[in-house]
C-alpha positions in Angstrom: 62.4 155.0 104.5 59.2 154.6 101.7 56.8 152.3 102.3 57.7 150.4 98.7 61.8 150.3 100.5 60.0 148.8 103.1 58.4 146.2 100.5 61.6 145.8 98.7 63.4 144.9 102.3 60.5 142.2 103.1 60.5 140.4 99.7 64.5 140.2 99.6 64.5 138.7 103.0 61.5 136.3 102.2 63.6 135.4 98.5 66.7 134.3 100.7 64.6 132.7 103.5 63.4 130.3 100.8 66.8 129.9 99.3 68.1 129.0 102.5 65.4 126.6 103.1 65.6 125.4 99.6 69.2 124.4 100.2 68.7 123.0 103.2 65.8 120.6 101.9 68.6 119.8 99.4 71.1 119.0 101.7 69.0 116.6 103.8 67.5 115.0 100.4 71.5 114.1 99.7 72.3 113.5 103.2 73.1 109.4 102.1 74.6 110.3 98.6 78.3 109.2 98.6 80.7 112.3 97.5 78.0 114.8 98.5 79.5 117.9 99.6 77.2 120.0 102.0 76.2 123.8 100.5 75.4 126.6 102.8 73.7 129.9 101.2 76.2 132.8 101.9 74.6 136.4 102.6 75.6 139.3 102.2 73.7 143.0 102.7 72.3 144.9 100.0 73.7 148.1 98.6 72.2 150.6 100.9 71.1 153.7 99.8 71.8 157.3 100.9 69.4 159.8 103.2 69.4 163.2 104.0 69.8 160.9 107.6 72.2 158.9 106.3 72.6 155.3 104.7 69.7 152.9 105.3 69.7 149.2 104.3 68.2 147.8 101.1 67.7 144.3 102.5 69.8 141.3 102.2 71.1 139.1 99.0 72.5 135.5 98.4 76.0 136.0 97.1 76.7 132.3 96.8 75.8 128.5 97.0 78.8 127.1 99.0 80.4 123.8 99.0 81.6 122.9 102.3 85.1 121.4 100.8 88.4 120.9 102.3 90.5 120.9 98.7 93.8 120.3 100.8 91.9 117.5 103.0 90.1 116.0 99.6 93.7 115.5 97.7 95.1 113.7 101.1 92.0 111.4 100.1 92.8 111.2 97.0 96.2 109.6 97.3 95.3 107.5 100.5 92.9 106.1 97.9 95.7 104.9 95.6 98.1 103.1 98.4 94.4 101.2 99.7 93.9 100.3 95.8 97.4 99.2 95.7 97.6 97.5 98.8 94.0 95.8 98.3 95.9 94.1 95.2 99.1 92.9 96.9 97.4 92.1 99.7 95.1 89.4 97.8 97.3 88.6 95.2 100.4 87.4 98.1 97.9 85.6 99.8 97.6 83.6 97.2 100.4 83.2 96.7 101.4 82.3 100.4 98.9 79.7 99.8 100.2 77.9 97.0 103.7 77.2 99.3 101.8 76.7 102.6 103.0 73.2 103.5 100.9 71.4 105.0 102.8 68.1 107.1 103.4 65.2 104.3 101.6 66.7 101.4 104.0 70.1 99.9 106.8 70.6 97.7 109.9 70.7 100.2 108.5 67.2 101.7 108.7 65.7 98.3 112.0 67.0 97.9 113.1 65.5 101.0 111.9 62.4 100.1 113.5 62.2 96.7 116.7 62.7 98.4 115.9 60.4 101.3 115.7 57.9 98.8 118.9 58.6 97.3 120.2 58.0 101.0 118.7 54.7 101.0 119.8 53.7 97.6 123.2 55.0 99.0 122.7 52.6 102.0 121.8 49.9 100.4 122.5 50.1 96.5 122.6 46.2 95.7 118.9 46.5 96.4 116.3 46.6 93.7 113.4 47.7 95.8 115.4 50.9 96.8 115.5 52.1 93.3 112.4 51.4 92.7 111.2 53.7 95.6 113.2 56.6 94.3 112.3 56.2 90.7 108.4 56.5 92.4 109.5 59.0 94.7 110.9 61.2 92.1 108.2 61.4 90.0 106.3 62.4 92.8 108.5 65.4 93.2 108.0 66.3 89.6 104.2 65.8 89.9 104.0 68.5 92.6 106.9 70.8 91.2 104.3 71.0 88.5 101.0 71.7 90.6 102.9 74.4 92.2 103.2 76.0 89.0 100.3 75.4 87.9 98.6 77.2 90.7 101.6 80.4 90.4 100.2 80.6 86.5 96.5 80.1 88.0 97.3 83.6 90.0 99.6 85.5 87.4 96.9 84.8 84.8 94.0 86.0 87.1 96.5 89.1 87.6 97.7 89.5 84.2 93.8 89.2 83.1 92.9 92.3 85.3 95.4 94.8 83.9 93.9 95.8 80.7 91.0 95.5 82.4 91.5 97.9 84.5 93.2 100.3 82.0 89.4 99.9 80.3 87.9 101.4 83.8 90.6 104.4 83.7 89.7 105.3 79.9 86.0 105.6 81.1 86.4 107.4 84.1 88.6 109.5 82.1 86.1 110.6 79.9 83.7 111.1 82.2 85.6 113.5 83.9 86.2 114.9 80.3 82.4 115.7 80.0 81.8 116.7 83.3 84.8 119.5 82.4 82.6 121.0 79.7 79.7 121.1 81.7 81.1 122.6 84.6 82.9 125.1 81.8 79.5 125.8 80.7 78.2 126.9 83.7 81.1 128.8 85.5 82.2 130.3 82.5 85.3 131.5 83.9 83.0 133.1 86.6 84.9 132.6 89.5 81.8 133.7 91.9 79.7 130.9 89.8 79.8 127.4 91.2 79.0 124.2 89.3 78.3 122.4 92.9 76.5 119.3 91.7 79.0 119.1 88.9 81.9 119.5 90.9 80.9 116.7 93.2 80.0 114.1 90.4 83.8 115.2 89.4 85.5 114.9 92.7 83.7 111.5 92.8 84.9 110.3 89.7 89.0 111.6 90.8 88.2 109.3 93.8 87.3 106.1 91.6 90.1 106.9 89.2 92.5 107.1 92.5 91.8 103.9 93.8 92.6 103.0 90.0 96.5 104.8 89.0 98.2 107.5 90.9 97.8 111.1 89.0 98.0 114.9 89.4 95.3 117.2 88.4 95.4 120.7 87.9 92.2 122.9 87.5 92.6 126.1 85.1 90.6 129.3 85.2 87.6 127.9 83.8 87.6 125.5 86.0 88.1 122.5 83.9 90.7 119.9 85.2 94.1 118.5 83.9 94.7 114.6 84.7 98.0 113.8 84.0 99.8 109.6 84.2 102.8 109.7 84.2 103.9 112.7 83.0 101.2 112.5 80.1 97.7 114.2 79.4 95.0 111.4 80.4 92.5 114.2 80.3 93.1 117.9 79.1 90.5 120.7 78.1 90.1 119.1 74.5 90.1 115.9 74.8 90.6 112.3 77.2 93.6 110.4 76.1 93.5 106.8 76.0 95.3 104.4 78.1 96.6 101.4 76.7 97.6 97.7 78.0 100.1 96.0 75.1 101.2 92.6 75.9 104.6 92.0 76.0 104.8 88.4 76.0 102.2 85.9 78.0 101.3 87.8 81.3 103.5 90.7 80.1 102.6 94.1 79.6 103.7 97.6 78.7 101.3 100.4 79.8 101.4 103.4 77.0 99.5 106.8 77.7 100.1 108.9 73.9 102.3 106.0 72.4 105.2 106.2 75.7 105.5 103.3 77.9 104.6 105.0 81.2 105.0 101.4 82.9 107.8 102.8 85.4 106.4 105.6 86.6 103.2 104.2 87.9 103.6 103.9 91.5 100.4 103.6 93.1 96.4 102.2 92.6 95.4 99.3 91.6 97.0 98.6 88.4 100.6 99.7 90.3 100.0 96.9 92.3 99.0 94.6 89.2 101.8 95.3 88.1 103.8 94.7 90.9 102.1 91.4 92.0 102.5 90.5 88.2 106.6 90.8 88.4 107.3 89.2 91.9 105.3 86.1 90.3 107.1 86.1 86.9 110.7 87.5 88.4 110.9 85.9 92.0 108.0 82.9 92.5 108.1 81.2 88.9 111.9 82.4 88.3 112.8 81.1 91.7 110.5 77.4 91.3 112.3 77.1 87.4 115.8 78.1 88.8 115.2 75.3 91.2 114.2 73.1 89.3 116.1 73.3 86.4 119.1 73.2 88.4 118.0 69.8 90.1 117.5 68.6 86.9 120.9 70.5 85.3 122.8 68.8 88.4 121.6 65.6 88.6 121.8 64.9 85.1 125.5 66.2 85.0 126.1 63.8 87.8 124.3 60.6 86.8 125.5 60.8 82.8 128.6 58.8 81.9 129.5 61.4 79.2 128.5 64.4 81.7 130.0 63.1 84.5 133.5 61.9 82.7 133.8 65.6 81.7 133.0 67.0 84.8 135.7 65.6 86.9 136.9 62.3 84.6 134.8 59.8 86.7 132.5 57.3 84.7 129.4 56.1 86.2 127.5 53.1 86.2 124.0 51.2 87.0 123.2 48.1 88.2 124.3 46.2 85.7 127.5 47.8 84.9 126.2 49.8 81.8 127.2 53.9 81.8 124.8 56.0 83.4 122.5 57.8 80.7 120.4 61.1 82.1 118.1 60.5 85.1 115.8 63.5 84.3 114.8 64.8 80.6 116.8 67.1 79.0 114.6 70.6 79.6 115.3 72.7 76.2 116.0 76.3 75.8 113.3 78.9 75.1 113.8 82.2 73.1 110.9 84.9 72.1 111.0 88.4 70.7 108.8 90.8 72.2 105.6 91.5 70.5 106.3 95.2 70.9 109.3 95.1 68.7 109.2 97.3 65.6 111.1 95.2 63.4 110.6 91.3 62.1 113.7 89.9 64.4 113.8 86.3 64.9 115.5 84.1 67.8 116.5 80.9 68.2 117.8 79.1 71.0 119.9 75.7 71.3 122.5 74.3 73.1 125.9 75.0 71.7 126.7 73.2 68.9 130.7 73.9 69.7 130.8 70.6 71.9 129.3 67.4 72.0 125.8 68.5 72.4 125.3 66.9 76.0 128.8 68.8 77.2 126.8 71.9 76.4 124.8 71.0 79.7 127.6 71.4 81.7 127.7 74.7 81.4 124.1 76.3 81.1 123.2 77.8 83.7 119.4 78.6 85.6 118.8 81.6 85.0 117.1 83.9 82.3 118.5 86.4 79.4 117.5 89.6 77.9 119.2 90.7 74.7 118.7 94.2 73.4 119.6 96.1 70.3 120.9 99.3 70.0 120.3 100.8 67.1 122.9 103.7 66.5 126.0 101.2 67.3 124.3 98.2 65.7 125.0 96.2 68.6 123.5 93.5 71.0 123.5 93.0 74.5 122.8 90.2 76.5 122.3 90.5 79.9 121.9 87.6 82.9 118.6 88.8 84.7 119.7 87.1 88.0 122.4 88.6 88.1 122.2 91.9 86.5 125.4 90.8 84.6 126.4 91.5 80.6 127.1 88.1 79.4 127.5 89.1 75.7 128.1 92.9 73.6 129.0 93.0 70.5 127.9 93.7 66.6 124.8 92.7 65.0 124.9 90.4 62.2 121.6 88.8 60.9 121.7 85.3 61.3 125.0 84.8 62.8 124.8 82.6 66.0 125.9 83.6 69.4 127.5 81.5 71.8 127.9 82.2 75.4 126.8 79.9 78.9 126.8 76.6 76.9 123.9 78.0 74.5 124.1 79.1 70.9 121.6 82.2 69.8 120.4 82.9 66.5 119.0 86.3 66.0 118.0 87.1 62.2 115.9 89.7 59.8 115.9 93.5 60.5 116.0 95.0 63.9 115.1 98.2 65.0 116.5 100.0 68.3 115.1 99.0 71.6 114.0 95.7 70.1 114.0 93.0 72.9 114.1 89.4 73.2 114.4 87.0 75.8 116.8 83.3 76.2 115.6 81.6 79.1 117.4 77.7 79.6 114.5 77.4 82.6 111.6 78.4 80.8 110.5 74.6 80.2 112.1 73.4 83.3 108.7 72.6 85.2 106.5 71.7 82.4 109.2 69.2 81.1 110.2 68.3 84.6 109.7 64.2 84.2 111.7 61.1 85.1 114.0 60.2 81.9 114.4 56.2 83.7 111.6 53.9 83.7 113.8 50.9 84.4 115.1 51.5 88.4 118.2 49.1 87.0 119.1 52.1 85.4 120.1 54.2 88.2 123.7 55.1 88.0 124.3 54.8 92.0 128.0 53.8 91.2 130.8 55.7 89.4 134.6 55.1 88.8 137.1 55.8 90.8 140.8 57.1 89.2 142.6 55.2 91.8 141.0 51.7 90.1 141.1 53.8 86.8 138.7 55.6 84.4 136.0 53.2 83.4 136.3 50.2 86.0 132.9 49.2 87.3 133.0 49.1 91.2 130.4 46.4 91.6 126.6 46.7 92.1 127.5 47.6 95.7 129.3 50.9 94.6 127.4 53.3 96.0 129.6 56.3 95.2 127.5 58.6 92.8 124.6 58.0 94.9 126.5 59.7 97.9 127.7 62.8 95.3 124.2 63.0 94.2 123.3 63.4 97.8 125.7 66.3 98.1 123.2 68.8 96.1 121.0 68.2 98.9 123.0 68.6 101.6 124.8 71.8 100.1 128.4 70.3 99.3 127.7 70.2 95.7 126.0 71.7 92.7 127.2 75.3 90.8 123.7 76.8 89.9 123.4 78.9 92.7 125.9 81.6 91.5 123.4 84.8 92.3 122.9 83.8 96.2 124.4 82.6 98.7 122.3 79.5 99.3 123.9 76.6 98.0 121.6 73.6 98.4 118.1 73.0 97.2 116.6 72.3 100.1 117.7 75.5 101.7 116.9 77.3 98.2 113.0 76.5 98.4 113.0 77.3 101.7 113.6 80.5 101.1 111.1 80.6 98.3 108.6 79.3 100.9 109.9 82.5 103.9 109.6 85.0 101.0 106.2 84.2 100.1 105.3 84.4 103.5 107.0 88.0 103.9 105.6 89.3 100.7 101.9 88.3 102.6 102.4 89.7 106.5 104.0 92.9 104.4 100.7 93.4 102.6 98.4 92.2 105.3 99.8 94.3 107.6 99.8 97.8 104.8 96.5 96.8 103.6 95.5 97.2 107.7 97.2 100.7 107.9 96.2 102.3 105.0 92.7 101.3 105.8 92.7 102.8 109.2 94.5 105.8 107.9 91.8 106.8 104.9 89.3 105.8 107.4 89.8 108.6 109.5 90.8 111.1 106.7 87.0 110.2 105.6 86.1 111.2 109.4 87.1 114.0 108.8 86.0 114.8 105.4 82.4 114.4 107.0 82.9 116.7 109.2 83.9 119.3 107.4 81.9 118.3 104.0 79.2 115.9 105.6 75.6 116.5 106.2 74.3 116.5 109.5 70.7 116.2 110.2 70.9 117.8 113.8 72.4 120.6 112.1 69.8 121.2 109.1 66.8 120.6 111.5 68.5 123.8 113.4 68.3 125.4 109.8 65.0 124.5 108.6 63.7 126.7 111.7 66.0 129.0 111.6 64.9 130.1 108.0 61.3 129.1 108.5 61.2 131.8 111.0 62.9 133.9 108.7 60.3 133.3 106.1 57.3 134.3 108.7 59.5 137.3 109.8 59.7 137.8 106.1 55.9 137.0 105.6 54.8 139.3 108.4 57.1 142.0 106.9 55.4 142.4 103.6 51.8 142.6 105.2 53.1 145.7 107.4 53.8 147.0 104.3 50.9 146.5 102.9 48.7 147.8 105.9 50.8 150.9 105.9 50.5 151.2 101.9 46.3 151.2 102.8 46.4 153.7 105.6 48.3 156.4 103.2 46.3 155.9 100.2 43.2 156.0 102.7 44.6 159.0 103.9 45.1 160.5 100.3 40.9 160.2 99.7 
């Protein structure tokens, strides 16, 4: 072997002795930055070259600046990141929400309920007696007082919910497009180099995918020049040209539609944060404020049909009275019917909503019933259908025709102007049922506690100390009465809220209790992340001499070279 093949030898193993320690130094400089993947110089021997001896060694090269990375382990990560984002939502937004129908002894919603009706029981008992009434006039709007707090509150945390949607879809367009830059740059450097890593880059990418995964569910797929495809949903978020944006459209209040390249993606986001948004956002519009409405428009649907003269004469031919004889008027206000069209309909439809005009207009409440509608147009067919959301039952399918009304569950609907297919609107007889949930009597002499009875004939006042429609009035507490509860098989209000009260408290020890596991579980998928990917200092320290040793190896190397390069040219004078 030459004395300059000796040289060459020495200077390639001092060059990779001080890229080794130059990526150790690195590694312990980044030993506390999050997402850092530890990098390891990989060597590899030099070509040799060929002797009338035989093949000698040329040295030694760096071939490559390894990530330590686990891509299998890191997309485990990844999705155990979107059920903790998704969980971290339910689990706050249900405890909230457990909150709000936590009853505390004397002061919630079902005690106010049983008071109202324990004051019926003593109006029953005793319904010559002014006081009584009195007590359950006070009583009752008590009950409505709280029925409204508790919605209040429910609004309080689907607003706060509702708020953090597009939101959130503003944090996914930026990530996104970070992850869009970072995919020209590492493109730029790899350059379809498949021995040419991007390390730093690739990190600051796998870093943002861990952000955008506690964020939405996705699936990624990196091409041959190494930039990455994010897709929602079945759509591009990111691509090699461009980041898509995401978009949040309202609906209606607290309502929205999520749309990645103009398609409502909504149903096929099932995980991160703004999966759980959205589900949070539907129990509280579909279960919690449905449920609360349902309930109380049907004691005020019930009660009214029993305590109206007119209502009640229909209902089974019996006439009711107060305590002066006169016929019973409504005990609660009527609650009105609500209709809206969508705001993401393409064409100008119109809805109204009353209650049918094809009977005496207070009949009509005899047969409304607490629940919600959708109607929706088809466009080929020109037809509308309308469907009962509780039950998942058509109520009404037939033709379109601007302006003409439609009549079906005691209401009449008017939908008018040009629609276009898909177009949505919603009929909902509860809507209002909270917010205009107040005592229709402010005289307690009022109170219809007596009815007629056929056997004395229709319209024959009992007496102030009749005390018969008190005692039927009763029944809708005690579960013998009342017809609103056609979608379960609870069948009194008190029972009703209670299990408004046990769901809540279900929805929370659910998401308590995932929140716990899917913490545990990323946890130790992070544990062992580290130690495949994490820097150890113990480890490096063992590095740092191993290559500093090199180096003086190295170091001491090239001098023998150069002491044996002196004694030949000394021995060439």
């Amino acid at each position: 072997m030459s004395t300059i093949a000796l040289f060459e030898i020495g200077r390639s193993a001092l060059s990779v002795a001080q890229s080794g320690l130059d990526v150790t130094a690195n590694n312990i400089a980044n030993v506390n930055t999050e997402g850092y993947s530890r990098q390891e110089a990989i060597l590899e021997i030099a070509n040799p070259v060929t002797t009338h001896i035989g093949q000698m060694g040329r040295g030694v090269n760096v071939s490559d600046v390894r990530r330590r990375f686990d891509s299998y382990l890191n997309g485990q990560i990844l999705v155990q990141n979107q059920n903790l984002g998704k969980s971290e939502v339910l689990e706050d937004a249900y405890y909230r929400l457990e909150e709000v129908f936590n009853e505390p002894m004397g002061f919630g919603l079902g005690d106010k309920l049983s008071e109202y009706y324990d004051s019926w029981q003593e109006v029953a008992n005793n319904p010559q007696s002014y006081e009584q009434r009195v007590v359950l006039l006070q009583r009752a709007n008590n009950l409505a007082t709280e029925t409204k707090e508790i919605e209040r509150r429910l609004e309080d945390i689907l607003s706060s919910t509702s708020e953090e949607i597009p939101n959130t879809v503003s944090k996914i367009n930026a990530i996104a497009e970070n992850i869009y830059q970072l995919n020209q740059k590492i493109a730029n450097v790899e350059g379809g180099d498949s021995k040419v890593q991007a390390n730093d880059l690739r990190d600051s990418r796998e870093a943002e995918l861990r952000n955008l995964a506690e964020l939405v569910d996705f699936q990624s797929f990196e091409g041959d020049t190494g930039m990455l495809t994010v897709t929602v949903g079945f759509r591009n978020l990111v691509s090699f040209d461009k980041a898509n944006t995401m978009e949040a459209v309202e609906l209606r209040e607290n309502e929205f539609s999520i749309r990645l390249d103009d398609i409502d993606i909504t149903d096929r986001i099932s995980n991160g944060r703004l999966s759980g948004l959205i589900d949070a956002e539907n129990t509280l519009i579909n279960d919690s404020l449905l449920d609360l409405r349902r309930l109380t428009g049907t004691i005020i649907f019930e009660t009214n049909r029993l305590h109206n003269d007119t209502l009640h004469s229909s209902y089974d031919g019996h006439n009711t009275f107060d305590l002066d004889g006169n016929s019973g008027g409504n005990f609660f206000d009527v609650v009105l019917p609500a209709a809206r069209a969508h705001t993401d309909n393409l064409g100008n439809g119109t809805i109204s909503a009353s209650a049918t005009s094809s009977v005496t207009p207070p009949l009509a409440y005899n047969s409304i019933r607490a629940t919600e509608y959708e109607a929706v147009y088809t466009g080929s067919t020109n037809t509308l259908q309308i469907t009962d959301v509780t039950t998942n039952s058509v109520v009404y399918s037939g033709s379109y025709s601007s302006g003409g009304a439609i009549t079906f569950d005691g209401l009449d609907v008017t939908i008018s102007n040009t629609l276009v297919n898909g177009d949505t609107f919603t009929i909902s007889p509860i809507e209002n049922a909270v917010s205009d949930f107040n005592v229709a009597i402010t005289d307690a002499r009022r109170i219809a506690a007596a009815r007629s009875d056929t056997a004395s004939g229709a319209g024959v006042f009992g007496g102030p100390g009749d005390n018969r429609n008190a005692l039927e009035i009763l029944t809708l507490h005690e579960g013998t009465g009342g017809g609103f509860f056609t979608a379960t098989d609870i069948t009194s209000f008190t029972e009703f809220y209670d299990n408004i009260v046990i769901e809540s408290g279900a929805y929370s020890r659910s998401a308590k209790d995932n929140l716990e596991f899917e913490e545990k579980l990323l946890f130790e998928m992070e544990q062992k992340r580290d130690s495949i990917s994490g820097v150890s200092l113990d480890e490096e320290a063992m590095s740092l001499i191993k290559f500093q040793k090199s180096y003086q190896a190295a170091a001491r190397m090239i001098n023998t070279s150069e002491e044996v390069m002196d004694i030949l040219v000394n021995l060439g004078q």
